[in-house]
N, C-alpha and C positions, 0 to 999 in steps of 0.2 A: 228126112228119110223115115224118121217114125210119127206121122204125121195121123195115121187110124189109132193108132195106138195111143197116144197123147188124146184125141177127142174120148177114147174108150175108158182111158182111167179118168178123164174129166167129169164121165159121164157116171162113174162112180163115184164121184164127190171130190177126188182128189185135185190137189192144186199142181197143174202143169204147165208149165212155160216151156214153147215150140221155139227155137231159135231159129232166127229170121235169117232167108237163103244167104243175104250178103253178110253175116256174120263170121269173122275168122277163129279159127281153132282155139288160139288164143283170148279172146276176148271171151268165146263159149266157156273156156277151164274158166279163166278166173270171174266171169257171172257165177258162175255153180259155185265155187269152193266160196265166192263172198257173200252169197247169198242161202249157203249152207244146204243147196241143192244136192239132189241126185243128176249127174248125167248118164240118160240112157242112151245108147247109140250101138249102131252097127257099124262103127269107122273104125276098124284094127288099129289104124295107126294113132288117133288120138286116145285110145284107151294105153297105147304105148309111150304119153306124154308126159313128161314130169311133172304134178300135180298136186296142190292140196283136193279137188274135189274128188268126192266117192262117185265112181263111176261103176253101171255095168253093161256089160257088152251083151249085148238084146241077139242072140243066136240066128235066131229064125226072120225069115222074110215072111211070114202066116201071123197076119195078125192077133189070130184064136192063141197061139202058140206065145206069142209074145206077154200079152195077156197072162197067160199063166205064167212063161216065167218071174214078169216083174211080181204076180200078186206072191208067190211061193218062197221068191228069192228073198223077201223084204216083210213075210207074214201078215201080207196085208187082207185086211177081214172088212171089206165095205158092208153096210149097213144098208137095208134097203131104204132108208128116209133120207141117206146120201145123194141117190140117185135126184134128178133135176135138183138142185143145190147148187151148181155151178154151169157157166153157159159152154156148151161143147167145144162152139169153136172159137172162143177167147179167155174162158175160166173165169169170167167175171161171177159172184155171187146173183142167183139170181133172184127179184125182187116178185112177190105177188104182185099183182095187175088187177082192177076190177074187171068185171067182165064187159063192162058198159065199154070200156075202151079199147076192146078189139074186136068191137063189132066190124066188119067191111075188111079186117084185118088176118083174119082166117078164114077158113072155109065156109061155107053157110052149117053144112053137118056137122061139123066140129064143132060150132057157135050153140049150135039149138041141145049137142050132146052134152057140151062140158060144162062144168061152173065154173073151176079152180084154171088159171093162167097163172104163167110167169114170163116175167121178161129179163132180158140182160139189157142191165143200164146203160154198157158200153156199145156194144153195137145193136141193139134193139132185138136179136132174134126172139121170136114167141117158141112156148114151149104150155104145153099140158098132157095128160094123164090119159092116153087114146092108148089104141094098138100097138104103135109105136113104143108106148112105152115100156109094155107088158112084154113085148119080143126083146126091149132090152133087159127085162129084169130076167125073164126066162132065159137067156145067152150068159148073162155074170152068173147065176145061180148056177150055168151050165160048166163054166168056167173055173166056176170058183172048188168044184168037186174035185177030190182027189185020185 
């Protein structure tokens, strides 16, 4: 259920593990409390669980708004050299790529613009420094204001 939200703090360097839809309540508490995780979630009733992990209950269905609460609630200050540092949609660290090898692998404009690539070891997605990226840094900077 916090599935943007999780790629969004990803996407600010943070480490976020998405719990996988067949996952029960149970197993969710005690991954986080032994793994010395935060769970975020919009479930009332597993926030009403007896528990060692720190949980908080993520208010809003608005991603923008979630956003600020987890950065606010937990004084989180991302860095912009955080940003691609981890892959969106698995969190794996992501590794530099020459450019030589994602030739035919991105766009041609994107090829002949960029130098610098990354990739995630885990599932392969590519990642570089376009427009895209600049709209995310101008959205966390947006977000991160008080």
């Amino acid at each position: 259920m916090l599935g943007n939200l999780a790629k969004w703090l990803r996407m600010m360097g943070y480490d976020v593990k998405y719990a996988d839809d067949d996952e029960e309540d149970a197993e969710i508490l005690q991954h986080a409390a032994s793994s010395k995780r935060i769970l975020l979630t919009r479930d009332k009733e597993i926030i009403g669980r007896r528990s060692d992990a720190q949980m908080l209950l993520v208010k809003s269905s608005d991603v923008d708004e979630q956003i600020k609460q987890v950065v606010f609630e937990f004084k989180l200050s991302p860095g912009k050299n955080a940003i691609l540092s981890l892959c969106s949609e698995c969190g794996e660290k992501l590794q530099p790529v020459d450019k030589g090898e994602v030739f035919g692998k991105v766009p041609d404009g994107v090829f002949a613009r960029q130098d610098e690539f990354w990739q995630c070891p885990d599932c392969g997605k590519l990642y570089w420094k376009g427009s895209h990226y600049n709209k995310i840094v101008e959205k966390i900077e947006s977000l991160l204001k008080p």
